[in-house]
Structure formats: C-alpha cells, structure tokens
C-alpha positions in Angstrom: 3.3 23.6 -1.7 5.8 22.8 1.3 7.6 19.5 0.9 7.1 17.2 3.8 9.7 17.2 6.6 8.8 13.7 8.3 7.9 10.2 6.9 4.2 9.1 8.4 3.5 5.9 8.7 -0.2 5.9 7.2 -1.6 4.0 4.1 -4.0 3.9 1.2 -4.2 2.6 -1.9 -6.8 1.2 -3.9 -7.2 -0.4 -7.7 -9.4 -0.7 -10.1 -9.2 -4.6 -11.7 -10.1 -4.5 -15.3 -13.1 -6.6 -15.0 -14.5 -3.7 -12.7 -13.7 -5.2 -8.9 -12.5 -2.3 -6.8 -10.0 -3.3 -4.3 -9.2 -1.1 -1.2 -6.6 -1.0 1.3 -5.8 1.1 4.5 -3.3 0.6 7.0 -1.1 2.8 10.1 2.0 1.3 10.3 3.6 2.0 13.8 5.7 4.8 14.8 7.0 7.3 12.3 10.0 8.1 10.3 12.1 5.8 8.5 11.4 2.7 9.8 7.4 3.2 9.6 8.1 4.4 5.7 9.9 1.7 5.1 6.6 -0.9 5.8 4.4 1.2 4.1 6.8 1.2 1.2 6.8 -2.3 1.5 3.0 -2.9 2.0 2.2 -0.8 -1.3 4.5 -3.2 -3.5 3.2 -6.0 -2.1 -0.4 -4.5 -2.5 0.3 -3.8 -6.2 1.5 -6.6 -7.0 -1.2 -9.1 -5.1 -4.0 -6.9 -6.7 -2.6 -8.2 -10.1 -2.8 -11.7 -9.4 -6.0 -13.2 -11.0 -5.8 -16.3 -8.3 -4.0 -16.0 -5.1 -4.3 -19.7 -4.2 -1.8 -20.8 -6.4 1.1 -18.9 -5.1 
C-alpha cells in the first residue's frame, strides 16, 4: 500500500440511522491540497453530526 502524497478534495460518506434510513452524501470540494482537505474535513463533522440529529428544525 503507498501512502497518499496529496490531499484531494472529494467526499463521501454515508450512515445508517438506527431506525433503518440510509443517509448519503457526496461532494468535490474545490482545488486540492490543504485548503480543499480542510472543507472536506469540515463537511464530514458536520455530516456526522447532522445525521445524528432526530429533528433538524429545532436547531
């Protein structure tokens, strides 16, 4: 396995709610490197934790 030598800037993540709903999520953030890893690192926190959140209207 070779370790990667540039941060991408593209995105997946999906989660399986208890109660069976699949939630899916793809994105490209623009441009590469740091700045590009950086969203994406971003997006996938915020992704994990809004996927937990039995009602989004209250927050």
């Amino acid at each position: 396995m070779k370790t990667a030598t540039e941060v991408g800037g593209d995105y997946y993540d999906f989660d399986l709610a208890p109660e069976g709903t699949l939630t899916v999520a793809i994105g490209d953030a623009t441009g590469h490197g740091i700045p590009a890893g950086t969203i994406v690192t971003a997006t996938k926190s915020l992704f994990n934790i809004l996927s937990r959140e039995p009602d989004l209207e209250t927050m």
